[in-house]
N, CA, C and O of each residue as an XYZ file, in Angstrom:
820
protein
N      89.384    133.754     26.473
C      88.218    133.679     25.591
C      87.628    135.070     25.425
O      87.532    135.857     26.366
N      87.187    135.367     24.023
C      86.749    136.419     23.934
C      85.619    136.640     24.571
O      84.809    135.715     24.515
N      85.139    138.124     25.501
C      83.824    138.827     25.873
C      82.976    137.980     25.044
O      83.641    137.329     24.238
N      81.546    137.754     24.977
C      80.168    137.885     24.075
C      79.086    138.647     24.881
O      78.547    138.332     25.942
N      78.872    140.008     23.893
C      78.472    140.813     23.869
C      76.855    140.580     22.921
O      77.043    140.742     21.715
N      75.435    140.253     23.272
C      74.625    140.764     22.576
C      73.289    141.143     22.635
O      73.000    140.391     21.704
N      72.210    141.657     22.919
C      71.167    142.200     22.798
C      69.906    140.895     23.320
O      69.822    139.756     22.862
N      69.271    141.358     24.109
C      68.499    140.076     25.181
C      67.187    141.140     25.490
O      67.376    142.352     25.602
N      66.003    140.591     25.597
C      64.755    141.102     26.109
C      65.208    141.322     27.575
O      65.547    140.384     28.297
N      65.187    143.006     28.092
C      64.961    143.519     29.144
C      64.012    143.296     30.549
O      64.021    143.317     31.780
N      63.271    143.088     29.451
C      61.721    142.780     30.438
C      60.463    141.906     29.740
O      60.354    141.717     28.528
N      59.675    141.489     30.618
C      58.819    141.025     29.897
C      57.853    141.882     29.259
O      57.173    142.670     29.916
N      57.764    141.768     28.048
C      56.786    142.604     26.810
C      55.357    142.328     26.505
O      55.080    141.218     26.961
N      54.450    142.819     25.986
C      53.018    142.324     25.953
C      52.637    143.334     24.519
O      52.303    144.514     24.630
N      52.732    142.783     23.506
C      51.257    143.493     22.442
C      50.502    142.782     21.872
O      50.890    141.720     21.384
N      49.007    143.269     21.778
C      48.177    142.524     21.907
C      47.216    143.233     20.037
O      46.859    144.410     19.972
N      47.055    142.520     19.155
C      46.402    142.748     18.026
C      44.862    141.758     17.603
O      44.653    140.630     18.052
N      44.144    142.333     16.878
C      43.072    142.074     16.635
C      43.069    141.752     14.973
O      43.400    142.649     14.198
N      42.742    140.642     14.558
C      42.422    140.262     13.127
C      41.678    139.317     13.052
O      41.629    138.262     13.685
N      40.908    139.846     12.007
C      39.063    139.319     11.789
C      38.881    138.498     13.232
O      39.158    137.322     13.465
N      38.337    139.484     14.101
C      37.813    139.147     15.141
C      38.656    138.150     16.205
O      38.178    137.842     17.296
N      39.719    137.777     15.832
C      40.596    136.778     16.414
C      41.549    138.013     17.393
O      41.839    139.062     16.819
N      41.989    137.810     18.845
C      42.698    138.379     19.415
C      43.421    137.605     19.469
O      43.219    136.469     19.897
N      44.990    138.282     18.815
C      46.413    137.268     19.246
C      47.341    138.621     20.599
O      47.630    139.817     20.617
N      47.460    137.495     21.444
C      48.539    138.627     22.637
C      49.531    137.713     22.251
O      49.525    136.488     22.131
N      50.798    138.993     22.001
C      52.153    138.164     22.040
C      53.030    138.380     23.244
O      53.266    139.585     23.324
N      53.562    137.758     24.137
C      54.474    138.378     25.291
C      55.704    137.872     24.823
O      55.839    136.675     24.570
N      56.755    138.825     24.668
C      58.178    138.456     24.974
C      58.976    137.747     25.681
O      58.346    136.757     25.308
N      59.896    137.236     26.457
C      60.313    137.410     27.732
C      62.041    136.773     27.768
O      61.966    135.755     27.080
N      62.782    136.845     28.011
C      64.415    136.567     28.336
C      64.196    134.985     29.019
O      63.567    134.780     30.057
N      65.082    133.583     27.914
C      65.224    132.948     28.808
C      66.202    132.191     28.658
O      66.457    132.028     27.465
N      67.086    131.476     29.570
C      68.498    130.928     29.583
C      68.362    129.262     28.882
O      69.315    128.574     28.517
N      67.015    128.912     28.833
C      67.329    127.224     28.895
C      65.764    127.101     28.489
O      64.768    127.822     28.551
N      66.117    125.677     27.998
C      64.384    125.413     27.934
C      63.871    125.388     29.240
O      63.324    126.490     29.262
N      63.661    124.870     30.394
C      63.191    124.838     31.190
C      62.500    125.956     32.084
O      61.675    125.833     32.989
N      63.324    127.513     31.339
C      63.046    128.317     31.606
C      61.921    128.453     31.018
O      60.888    128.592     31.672
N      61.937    128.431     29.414
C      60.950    128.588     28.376
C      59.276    127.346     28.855
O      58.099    127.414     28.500
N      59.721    126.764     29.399
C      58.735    125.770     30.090
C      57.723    126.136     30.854
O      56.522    126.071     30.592
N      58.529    126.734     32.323
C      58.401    127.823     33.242
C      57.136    128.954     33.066
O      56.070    129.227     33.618
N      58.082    129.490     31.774
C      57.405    130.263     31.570
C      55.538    130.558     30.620
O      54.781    131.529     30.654
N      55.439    129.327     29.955
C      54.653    128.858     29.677
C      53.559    128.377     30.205
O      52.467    128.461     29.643
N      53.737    127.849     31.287
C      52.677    127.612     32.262
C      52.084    128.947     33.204
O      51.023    129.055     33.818
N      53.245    129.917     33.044
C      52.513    130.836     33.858
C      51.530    131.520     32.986
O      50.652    132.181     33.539
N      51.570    131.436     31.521
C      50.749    132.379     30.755
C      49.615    131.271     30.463
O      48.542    131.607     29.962
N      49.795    130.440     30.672
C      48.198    129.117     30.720
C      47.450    129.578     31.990
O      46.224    129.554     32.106
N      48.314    129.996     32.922
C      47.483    130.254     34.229
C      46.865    131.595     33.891
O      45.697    131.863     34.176
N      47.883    132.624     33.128
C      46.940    133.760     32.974
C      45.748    133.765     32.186
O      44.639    134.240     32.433
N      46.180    133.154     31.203
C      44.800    132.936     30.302
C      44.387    131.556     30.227
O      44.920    130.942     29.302
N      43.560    130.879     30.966
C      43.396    129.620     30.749
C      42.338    129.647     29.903
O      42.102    128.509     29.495
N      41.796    130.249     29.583
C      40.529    130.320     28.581
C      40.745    130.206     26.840
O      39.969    129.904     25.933
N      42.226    130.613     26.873
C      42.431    130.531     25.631
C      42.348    129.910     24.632
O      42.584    128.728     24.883
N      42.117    130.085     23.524
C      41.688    129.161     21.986
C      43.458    128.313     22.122
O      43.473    127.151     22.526
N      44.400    128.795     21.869
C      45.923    128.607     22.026
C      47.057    129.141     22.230
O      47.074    130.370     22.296
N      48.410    128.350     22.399
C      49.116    129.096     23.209
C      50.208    129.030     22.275
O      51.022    128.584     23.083
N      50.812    129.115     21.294
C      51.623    128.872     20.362
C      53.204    129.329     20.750
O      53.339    130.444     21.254
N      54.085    128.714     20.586
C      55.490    129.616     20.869
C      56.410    129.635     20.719
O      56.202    128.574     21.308
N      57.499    129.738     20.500
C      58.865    129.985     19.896
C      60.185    130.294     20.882
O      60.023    131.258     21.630
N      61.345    129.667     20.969
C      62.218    130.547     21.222
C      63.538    129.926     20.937
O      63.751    128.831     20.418
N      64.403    130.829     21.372
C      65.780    130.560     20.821
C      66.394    131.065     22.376
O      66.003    131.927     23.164
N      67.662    129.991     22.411
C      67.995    130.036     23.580
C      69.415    130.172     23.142
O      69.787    129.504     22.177
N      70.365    131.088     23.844
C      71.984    131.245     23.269
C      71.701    132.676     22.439
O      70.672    133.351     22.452
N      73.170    132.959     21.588
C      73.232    134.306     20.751
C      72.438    133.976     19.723
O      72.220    132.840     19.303
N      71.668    135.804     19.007
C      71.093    136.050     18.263
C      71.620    134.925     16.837
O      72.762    134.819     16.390
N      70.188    134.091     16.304
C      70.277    133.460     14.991
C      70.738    131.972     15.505
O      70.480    131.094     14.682
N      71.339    131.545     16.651
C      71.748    130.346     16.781
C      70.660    129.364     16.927
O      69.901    129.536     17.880
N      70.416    128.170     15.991
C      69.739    126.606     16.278
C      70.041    126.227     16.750
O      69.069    125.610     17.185
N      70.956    125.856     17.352
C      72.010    125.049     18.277
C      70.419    124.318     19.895
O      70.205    123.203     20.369
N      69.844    125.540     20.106
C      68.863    125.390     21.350
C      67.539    126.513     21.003
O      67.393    127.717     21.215
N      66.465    125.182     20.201
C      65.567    126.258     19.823
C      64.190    125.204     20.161
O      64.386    124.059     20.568
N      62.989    125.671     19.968
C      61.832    125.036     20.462
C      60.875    126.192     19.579
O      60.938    127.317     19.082
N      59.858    124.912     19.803
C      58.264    125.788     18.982
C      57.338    124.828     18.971
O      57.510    123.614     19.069
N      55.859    125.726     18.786
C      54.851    124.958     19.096
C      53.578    124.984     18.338
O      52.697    125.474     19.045
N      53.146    124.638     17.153
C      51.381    125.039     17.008
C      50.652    124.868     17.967
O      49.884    125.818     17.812
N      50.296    124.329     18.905
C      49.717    124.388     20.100
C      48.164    124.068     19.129
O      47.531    125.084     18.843
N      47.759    123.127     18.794
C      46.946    123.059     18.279
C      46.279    123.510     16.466
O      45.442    122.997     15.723
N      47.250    124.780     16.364
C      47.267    124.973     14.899
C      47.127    124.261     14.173
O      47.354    123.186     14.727
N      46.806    124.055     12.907
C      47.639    123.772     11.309
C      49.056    123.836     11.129
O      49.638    124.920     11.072
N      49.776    122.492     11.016
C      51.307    121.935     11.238
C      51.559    123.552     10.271
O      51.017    124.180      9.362
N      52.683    123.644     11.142
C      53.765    125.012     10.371
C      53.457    126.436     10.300
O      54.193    127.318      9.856
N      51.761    126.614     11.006
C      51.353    127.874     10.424
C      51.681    128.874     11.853
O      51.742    130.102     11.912
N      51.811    128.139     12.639
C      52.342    129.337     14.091
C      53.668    129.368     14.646
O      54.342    130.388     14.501
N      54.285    128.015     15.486
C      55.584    128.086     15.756
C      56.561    128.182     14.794
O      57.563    128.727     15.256
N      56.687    127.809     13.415
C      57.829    127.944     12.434
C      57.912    129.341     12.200
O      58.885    130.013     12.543
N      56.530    129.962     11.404
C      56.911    131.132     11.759
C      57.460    132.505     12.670
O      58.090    133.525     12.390
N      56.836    131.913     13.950
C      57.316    132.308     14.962
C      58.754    132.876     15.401
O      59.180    133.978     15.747
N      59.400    131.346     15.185
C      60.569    131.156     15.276
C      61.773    131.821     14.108
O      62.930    132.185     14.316
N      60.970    131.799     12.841
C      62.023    132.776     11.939
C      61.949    134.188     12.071
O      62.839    134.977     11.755
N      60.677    134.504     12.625
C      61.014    136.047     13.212
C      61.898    136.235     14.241
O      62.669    137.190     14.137
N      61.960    135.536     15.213
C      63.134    135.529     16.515
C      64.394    135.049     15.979
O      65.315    135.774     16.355
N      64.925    133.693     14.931
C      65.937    133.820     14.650
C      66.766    134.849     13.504
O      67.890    134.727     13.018
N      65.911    135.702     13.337
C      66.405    136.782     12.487
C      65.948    138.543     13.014
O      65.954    139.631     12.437
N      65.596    138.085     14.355
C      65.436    139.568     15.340
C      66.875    140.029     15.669
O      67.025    141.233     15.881
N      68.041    139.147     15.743
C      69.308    139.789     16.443
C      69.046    139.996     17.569
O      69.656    141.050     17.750
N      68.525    139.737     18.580
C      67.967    138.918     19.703
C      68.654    137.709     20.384
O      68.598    136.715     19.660
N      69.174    137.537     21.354
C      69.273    136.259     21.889
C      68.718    135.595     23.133
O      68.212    136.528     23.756
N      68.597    134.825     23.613
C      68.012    134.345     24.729
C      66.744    134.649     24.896
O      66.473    134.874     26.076
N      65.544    134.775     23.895
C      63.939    135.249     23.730
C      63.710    134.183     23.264
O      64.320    133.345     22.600
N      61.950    134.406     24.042
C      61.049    133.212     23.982
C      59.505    134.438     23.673
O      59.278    135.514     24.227
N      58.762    133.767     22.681
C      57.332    134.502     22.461
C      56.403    133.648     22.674
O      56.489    132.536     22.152
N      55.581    133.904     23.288
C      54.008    133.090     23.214
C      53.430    134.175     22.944
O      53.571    135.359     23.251
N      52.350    133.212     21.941
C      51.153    134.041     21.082
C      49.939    133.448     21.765
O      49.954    132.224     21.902
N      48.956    134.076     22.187
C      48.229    133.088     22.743
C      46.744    134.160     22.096
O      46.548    135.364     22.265
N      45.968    133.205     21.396
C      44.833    133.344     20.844
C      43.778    132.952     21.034
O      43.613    131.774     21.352
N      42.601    133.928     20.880
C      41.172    133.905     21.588
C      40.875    133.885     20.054
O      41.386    134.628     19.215
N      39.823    132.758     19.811
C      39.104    132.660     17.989
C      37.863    133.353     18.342
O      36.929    133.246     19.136
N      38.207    133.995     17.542
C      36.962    135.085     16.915
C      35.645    134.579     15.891
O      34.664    135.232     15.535
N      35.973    133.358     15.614
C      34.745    132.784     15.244
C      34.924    132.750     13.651
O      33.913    132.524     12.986
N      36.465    133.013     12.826
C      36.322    133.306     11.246
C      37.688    133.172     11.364
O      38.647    133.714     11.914
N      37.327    131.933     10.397
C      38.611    131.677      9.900
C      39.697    131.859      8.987
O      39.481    131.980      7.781
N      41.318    131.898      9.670
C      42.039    132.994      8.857
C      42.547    132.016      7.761
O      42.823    132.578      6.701
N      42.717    130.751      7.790
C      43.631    130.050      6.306
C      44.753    129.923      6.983
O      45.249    130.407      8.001
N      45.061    129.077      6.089
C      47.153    128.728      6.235
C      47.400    130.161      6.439
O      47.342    130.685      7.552
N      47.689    130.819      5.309
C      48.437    131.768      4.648
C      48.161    133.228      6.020
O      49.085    133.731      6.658
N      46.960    133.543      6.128
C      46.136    134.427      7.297
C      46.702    133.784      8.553
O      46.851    134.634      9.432
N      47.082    132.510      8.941
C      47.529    132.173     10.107
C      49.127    132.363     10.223
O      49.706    132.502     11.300
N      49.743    132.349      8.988
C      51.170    132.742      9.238
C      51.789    134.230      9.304
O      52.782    134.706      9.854
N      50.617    134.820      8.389
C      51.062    135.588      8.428
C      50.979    136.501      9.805
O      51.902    137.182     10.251
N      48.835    136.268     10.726
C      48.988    136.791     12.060
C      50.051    136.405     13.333
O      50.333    137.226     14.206
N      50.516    135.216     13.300
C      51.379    134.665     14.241
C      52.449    135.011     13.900
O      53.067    135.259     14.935
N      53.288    135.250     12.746
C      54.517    136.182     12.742
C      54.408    137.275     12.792
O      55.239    137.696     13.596
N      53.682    138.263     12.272
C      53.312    139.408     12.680
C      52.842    139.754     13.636
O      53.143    140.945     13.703
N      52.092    139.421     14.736
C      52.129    139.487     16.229
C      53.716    139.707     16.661
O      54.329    140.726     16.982
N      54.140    138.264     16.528
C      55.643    138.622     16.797
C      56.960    139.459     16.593
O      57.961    139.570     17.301
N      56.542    140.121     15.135
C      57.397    141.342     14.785
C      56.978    142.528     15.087
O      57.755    143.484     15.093
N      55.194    142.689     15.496
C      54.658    143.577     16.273
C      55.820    143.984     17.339
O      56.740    144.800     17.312
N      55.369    143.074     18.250
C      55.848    142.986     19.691
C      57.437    142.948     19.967
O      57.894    142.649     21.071
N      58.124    143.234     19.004
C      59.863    143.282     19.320
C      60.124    144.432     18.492
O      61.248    144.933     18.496
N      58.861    145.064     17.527
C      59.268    146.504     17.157
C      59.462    147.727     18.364
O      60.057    148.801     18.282
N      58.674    147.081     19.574
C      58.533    148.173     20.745
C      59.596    147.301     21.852
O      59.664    147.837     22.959
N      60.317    146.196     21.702
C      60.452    145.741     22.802
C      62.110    146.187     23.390
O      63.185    146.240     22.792
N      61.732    146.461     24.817
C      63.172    147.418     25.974
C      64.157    146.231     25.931
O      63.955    145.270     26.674
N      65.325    146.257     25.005
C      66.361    145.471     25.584
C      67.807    145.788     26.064
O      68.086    146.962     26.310
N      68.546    145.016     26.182
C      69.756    145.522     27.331
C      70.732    144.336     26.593
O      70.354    143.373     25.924
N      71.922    144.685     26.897
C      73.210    144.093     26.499
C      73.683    142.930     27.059
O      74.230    143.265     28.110
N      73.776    141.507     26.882
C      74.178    140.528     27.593
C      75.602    140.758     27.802
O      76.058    141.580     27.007
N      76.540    140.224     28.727
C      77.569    140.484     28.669
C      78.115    138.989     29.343
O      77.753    138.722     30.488
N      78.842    138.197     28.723
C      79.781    136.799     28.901
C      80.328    137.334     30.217
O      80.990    138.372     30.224
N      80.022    136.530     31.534
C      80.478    136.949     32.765
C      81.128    135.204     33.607
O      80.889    134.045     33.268
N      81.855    135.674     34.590
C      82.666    134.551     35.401
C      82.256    134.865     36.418
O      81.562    135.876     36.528
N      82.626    133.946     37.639
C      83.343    133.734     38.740
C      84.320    133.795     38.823
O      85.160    133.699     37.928
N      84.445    133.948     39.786
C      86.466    134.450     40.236
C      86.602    134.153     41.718
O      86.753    135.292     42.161
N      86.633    133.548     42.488
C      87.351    133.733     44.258
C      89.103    133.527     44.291
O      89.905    132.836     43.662
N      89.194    134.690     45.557
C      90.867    135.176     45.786
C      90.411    135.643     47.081
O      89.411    136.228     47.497
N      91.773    135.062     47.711
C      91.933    135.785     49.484
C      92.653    136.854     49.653
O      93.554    136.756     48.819
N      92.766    137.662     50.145
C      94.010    138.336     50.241
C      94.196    138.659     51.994
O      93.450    138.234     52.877
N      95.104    139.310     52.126
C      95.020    139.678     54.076
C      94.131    140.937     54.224
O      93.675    141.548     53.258
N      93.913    141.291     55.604
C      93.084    141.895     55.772
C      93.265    143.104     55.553
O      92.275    143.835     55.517
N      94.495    143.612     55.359
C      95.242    144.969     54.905
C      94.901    145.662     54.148
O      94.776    146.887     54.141
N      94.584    144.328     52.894
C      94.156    144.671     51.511
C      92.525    144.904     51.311
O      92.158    145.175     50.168
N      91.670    144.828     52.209
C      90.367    144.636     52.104
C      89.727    145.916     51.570
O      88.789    145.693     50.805
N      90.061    147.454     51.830
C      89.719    148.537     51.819
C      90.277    148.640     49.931
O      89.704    149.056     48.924
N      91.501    148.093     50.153
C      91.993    148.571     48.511
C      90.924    147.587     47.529
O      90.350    148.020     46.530
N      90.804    146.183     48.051
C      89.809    145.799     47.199
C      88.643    146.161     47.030
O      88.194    146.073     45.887
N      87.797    146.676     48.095
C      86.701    147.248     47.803
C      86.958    148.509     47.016
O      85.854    149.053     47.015
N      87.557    149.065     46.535
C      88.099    150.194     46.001
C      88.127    149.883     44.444
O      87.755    150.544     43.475
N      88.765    148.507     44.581
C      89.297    148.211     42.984
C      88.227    147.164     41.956
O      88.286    146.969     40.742
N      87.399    146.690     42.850
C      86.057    145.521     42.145
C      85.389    146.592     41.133
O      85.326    146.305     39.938
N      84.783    148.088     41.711
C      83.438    148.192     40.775
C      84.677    149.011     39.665
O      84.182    149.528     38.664
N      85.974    149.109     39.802
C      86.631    149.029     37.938
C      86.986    148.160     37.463
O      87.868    148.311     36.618
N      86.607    147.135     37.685
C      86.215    145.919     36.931
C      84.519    145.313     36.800
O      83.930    144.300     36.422
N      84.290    146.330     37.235
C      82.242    145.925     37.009
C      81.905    144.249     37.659
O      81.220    143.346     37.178
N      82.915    144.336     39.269
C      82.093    142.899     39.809
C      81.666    143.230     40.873
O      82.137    143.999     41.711
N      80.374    142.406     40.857
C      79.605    142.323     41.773
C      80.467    141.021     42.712
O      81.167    140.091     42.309
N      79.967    141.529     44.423
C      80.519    140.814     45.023
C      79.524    139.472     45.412
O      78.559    139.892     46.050
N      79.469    138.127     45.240
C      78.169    137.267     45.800
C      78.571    136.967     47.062
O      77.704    137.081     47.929
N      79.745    136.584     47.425
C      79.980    136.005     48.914
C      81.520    136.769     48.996
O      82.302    137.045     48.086
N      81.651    137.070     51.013
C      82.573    137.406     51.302
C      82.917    136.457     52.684
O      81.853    136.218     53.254
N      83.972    135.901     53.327
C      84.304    135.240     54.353
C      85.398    135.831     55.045
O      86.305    136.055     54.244
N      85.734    136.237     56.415
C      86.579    136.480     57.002
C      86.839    135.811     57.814
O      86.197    135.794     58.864
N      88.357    134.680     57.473
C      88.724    133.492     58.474
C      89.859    134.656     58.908
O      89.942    135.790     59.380
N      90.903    133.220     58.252
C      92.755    133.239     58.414
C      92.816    134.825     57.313
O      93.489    135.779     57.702
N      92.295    134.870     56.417
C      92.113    135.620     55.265
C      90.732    136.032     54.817
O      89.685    135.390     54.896
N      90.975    137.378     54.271
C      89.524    137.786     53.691
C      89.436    137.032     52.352
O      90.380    137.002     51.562
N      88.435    136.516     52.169
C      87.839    135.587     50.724
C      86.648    136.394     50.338
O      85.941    137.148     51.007
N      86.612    136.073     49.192
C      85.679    136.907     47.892
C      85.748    135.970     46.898
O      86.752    135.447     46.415
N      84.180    135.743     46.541
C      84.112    135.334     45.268
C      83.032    136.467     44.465
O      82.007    137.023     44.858
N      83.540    136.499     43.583
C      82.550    137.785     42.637
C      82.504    137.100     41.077
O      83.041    136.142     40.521
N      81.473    138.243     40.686
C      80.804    138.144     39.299
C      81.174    139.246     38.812
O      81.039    140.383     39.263
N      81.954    138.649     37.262
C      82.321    140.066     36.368
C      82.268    139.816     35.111
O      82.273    138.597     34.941
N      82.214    140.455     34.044
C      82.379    140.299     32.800
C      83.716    139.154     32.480
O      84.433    138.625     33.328
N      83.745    139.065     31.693
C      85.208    137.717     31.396
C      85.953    138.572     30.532
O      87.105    138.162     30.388
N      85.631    139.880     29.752
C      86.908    140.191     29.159
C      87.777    140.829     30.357
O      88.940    141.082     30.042
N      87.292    141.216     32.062
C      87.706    141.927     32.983
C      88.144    141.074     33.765
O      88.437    141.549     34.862
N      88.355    139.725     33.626
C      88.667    138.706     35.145
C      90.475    138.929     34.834
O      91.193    138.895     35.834
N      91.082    139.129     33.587
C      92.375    139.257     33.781
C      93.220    140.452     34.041
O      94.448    140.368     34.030
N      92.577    141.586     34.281
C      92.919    142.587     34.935
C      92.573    142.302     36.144
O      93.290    142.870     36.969
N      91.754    141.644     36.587
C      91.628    141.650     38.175
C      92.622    140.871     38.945
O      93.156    141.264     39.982
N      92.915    139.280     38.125
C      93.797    138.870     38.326
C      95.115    139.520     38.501
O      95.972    139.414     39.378
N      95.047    140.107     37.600
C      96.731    140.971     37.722
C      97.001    142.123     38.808
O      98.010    142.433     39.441
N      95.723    142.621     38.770
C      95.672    144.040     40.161
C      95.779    142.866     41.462
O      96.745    143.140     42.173
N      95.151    141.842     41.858
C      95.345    141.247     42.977
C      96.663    140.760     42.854
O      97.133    140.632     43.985
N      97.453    140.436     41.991
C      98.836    139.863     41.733
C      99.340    141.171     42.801
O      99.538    141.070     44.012
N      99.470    142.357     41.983
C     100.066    143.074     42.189
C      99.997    143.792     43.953
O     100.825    143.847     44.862
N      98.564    144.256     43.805
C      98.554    144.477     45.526
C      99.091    143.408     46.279
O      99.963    143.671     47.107
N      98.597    141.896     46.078
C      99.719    141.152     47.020
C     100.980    140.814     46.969
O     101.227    139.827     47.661
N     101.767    141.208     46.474
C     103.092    141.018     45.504
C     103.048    139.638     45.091
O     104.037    138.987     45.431
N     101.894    138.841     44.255
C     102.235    137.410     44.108
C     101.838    137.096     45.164
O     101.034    136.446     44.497
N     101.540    136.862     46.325
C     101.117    135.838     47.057
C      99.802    136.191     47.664
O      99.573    136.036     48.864
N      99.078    136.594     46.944
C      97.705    136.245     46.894
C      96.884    134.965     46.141
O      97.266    134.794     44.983
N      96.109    134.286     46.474
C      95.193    133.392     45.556
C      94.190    133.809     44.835
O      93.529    134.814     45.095
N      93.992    132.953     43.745
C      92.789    133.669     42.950
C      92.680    132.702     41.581
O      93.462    132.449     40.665
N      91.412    132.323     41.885
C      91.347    130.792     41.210
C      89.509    131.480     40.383
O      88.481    131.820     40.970
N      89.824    131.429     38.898
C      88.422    131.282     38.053
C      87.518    130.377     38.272
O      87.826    129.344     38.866
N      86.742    130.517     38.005
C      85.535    129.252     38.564
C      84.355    129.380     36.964
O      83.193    129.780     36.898
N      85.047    128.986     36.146
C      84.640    128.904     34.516
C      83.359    128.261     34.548
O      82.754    128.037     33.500
């Protein structure tokens, strides 16, 4: 299967704008699943519990995919916060981001039109500045080899960019690691080779 390679919120982000007296804070943040997006929601109710609302959006999977998406007026006018929300993130080239807008009313009211436009624009605010980093499609992999080989493997994992999670020394040294997936079949083949074939080494997809 091919690598997937694409662009994910780094860190969690914060910009915060002012219109007619209304403060909207938008935070960014990276998340794998709704439950994450859940998660994360409650912690920004705890930060601001005072808030007028908490509105929010995200897309879960590669940049533009519906497949796993969510949104919220959180009290709004149907359509005027999470829809928009959400077409700014599915057309950021972005994947795995979630935004909450969370708004303090200023006492003057913005309209349909004034509410879509501050709640998407908060959100294109806040991903014009936002630090991101490269997702990269990664596996599991565990393989034993004898103990001979232990020095050459530690030698040969970080050119394949895996991290090691668990190591066991029985009958045989065991390793299971984390690596990119376009790299699990070179690894396979370098352990082929250092053991002439009789090494194990089983994917864990």
């Amino acid at each position: 299967m091919t690598s997937v390679a694409y662009p994910v919120p780094a860190e969690v982000h914060r910009v915060a704008t002012v219109i007619d007296r209304s403060r909207f804070i938008c935070t960014v943040t990276r998340v794998a699943s709704a439950d994450e997006a859940q998660a994360f929601l409650r912690t920004l109710h705890g930060e601001f519990p005072d808030a007028t609302h908490h509105c929010w959006a995200y897309v879960v999977g590669k940049p533009g995919s519906t497949d796993r998406i969510g949104l919220s007026d959180d009290g709004e006018p149907h359509g005027t916060a999470g829809r928009p929300m959400l077409t700014v993130l599915l057309h950021s080239g972005i994947g795995e981001i979630m935004a909450v807008v969370t708004r303090y009313y200023g006492g003057t009211k913005l309209g349909t039109g004034g509410l879509v436009k501050a709640y998407g624009g908060a959100v294109q605010e806040a991903l014009a500045s936002l630090p991101t980093e490269l997702r990269v499609d990664t596996v599991t992999a565990t393989f034993e080899v004898g103990y001979h080989l232990v020095g050459a493997i530690q030698q040969l994992l970080p050119t394949v960019k895996a991290e090691v999670l668990t190591q066991d020394f029985g009958v045989h040294a065991t390793f299971t690691v984390k690596l990119p997936r376009s790299e699990a079949s070179a690894l396979e083949g370098q352990i082929d080779n250092l053991t002439r074939g009789s090494g194990v080494f089983l994917l864990n997809d």
